[in-house]
N, C-alpha and C positions, 0 to 999 in steps of 0.2 A: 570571588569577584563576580560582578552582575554581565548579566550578555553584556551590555552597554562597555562595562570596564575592559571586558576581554574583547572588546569588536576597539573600542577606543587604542586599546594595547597593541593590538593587532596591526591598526592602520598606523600608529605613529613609527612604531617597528620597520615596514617596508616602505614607509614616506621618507623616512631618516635614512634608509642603503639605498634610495634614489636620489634625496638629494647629495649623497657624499658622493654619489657616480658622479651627478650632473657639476656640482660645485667643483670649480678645481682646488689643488690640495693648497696647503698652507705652505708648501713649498715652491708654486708656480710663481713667479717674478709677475707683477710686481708682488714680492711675497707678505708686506701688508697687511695691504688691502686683500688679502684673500685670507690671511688670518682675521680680521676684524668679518669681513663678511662670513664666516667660519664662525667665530664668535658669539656675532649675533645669531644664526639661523637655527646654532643646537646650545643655544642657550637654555632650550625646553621648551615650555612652553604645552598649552592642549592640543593643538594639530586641529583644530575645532573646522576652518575652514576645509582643509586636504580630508579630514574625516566627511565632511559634508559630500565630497564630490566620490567619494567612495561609495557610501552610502545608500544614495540615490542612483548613483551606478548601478550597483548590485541590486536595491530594489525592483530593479528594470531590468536588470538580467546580462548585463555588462561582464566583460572578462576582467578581472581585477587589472590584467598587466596593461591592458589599453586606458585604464583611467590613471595610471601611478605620474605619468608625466607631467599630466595635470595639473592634480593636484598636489605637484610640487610646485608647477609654474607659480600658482594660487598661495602657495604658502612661502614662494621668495617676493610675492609683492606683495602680502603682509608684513615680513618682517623689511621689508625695503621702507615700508610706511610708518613703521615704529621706528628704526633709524632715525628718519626724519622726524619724526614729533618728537622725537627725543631730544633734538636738538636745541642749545640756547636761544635759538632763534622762534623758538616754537613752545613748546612746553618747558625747555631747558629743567629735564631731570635727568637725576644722577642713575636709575637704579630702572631695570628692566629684569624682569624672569626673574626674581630674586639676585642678581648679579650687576656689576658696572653697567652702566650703559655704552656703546659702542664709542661716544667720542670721548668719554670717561676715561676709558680704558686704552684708546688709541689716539685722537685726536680728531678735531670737527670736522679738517680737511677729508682725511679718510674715512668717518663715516661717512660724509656727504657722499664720495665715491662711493662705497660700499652698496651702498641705497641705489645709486645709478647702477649699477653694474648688475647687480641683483635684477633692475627689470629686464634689463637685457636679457640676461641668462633664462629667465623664466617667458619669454617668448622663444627664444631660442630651443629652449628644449622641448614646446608642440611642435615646431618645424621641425626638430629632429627625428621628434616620434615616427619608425615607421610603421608603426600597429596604427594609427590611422591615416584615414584618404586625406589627400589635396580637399577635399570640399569639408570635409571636417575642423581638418584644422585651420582653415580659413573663417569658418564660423566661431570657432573656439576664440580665436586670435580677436577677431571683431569685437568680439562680447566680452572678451578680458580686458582689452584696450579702453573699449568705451567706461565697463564696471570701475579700470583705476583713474580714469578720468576724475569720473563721477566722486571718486572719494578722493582727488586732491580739491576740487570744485570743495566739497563739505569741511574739507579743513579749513579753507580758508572762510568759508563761512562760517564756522566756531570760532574762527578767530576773530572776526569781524565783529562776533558777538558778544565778545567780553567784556563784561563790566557796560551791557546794558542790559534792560528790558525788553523783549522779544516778542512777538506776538506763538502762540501756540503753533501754528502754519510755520512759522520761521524753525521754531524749534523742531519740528518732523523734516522739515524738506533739510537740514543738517543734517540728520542723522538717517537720512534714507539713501542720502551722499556716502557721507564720510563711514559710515559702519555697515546697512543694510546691500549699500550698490557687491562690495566684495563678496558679504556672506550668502546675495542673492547669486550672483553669477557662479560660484562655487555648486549651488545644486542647480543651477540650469546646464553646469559644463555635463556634469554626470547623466544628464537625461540625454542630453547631445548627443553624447559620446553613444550611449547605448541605445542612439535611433526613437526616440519615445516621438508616438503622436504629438501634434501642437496641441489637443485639446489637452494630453499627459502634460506637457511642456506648460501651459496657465495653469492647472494647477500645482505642478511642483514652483513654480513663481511664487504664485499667492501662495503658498505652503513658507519660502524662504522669503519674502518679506515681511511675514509676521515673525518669523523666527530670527531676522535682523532686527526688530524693531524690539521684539522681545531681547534681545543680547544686550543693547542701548542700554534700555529702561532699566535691566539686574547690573550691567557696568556702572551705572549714575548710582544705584541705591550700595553697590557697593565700595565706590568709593568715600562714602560717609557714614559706612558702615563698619566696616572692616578696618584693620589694624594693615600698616603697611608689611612685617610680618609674614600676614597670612597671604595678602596680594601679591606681594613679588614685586609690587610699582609703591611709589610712594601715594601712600592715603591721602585724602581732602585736598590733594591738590588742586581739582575742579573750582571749589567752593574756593581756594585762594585768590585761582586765576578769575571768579567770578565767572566763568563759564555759562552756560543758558545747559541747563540739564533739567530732569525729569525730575525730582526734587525739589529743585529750588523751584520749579514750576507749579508742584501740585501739592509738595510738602510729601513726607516719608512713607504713610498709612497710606495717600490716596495713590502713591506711584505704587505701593505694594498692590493693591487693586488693580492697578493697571495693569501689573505685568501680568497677574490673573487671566484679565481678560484677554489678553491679546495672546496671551499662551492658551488658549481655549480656541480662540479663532485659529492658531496654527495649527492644533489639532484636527480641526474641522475640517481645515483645507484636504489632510488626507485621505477624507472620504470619498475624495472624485477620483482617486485611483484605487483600480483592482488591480492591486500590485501587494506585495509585502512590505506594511511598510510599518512594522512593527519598533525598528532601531530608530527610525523617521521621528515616530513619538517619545523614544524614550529620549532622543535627541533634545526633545521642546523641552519635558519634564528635567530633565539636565540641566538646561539654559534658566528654568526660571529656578531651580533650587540652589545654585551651584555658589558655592561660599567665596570661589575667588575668580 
């Protein structure tokens, strides 16, 4: 296995015994809804974002046990956000992580809870943290709040945009919402958390916004690409729902270019830290090859 797979194996390992701490069990009343929320959360999954806030932790010289809180909070409002898009109201699919989707399996009512309760728990558990300060976790808390704002704002603006024609501006300011706001705040929590300059702090930004934007561009090319199968979500559903993606935007060949480019400029961003940020890159190199 490559550093990347053993640092990946790594983090998902001690993300998943914090959030079985943080989550309560599948036998707490209402017992449920804490199995559906249970259901969804270790459904699997890459841990892409909770990996992000590790990462960048430790590039910076963080104690692993002060970012684990985190970046579980960061990975109970992802899959709190995939509940929801999962829903008939929204994407209405059957199939998440290779398995039912949560209302699939339990019913709409209780994922809609599941999904509420989920953001709770994952602010709940920075205020718990006691490995950081009051002033920490107040800034974490701001920038996580604001980050899931920002990506319910871009849901509804994909949805807004279905089944028309979109100006190029439209189509980034969606996806710098709905996808780049989470996987940006995930490496801004990690430089947080481990005190980095503001000048450290713009660069790990611009480092995680092209590395949102790159995440987009390889999700769009591989949902018309890939077999459902291999994604664990149902394929071409975009192209049914008519969706505004990079694809239908530039066509196949020239978003492959794109993602190129924009994984180049993520690269680049590294260059303004004197830090190790050797996982950082393999990180981008992951996002633009990664088959599902």
């Amino acid at each position: 296995m490559s550093d990347l797979g053993n640092f990946f194996s790594h983090c998902t390992k001690i993300v998943d015994a914090e959030l079985g701490k943080l989550i309560p069990s599948a036998k707490t009343e209402p017992a449920r809804l804490y199995e559906a929320v249970r259901w969804s959360v270790f459904a699997g999954g890459k841990r892409f974002r909770p990996v992000l806030v590790l990462a960048v932790g430790k590039a910076f010289g963080a104690d692993e046990r002060k970012l684990l809180s985190t970046a579980s909070a960061v990975e109970m409002i992802h899959t709190y956000s995939l509940i929801h898009d999962d829903l008939p109201a929204m994407d209405n699919d059957d199939l998440r992580r290779g398995r039912a989707t949560c209302h699939v399996k339990f019913d709409e009512a209780t994922a809609i809870l599941a999904g509420d309760v989920l953001q709770t728990l994952a602010f709940q558990a920075i205020v718990n943290d006691a490995l950081l300060s009051d002033k920490t976790k107040v800034r974490l808390i701001a920038e996580l709040a604001d980050s899931a704002a920002r990506m319910v704002d871009g849901q509804q603006l994909d949805l807004d945009g279905e089944g028309k024609k979109i100006a190029l501006a439209d189509l980034e300011k969606i996806h710098q919402n709905k996808t780049g706001a989470m996987i940006c705040v995930s490496a801004r929590s990690g430089a947080i958390i481990a005190e980095a300059g503001e000048n450290e702090l713009n660069a790990v930004t611009n480092y995680a916004s092209k590395l949102g934007l790159l995440f987009q561009i390889t999700d769009d090319l591989l949902d018309v690409t890939q077999t459902t199968e291999v994604l664990g979500k149902t394929a071409g559903k975009d192209l049914r729902a008519e969706k505004a993606t990079y694809p239908a935007f530039y066509g196949i060949e020239e978003t492959r270019n794109l993602a190129e480019k924009v994984y180049r400029e993520a690269v680049a961003a590294l260059n303004n830290l004197e830090k190790p940020t050797a996982i950082l890159r393999e990180i981008a190199d992951f996002i633009l090859n990664r088959k599902a």
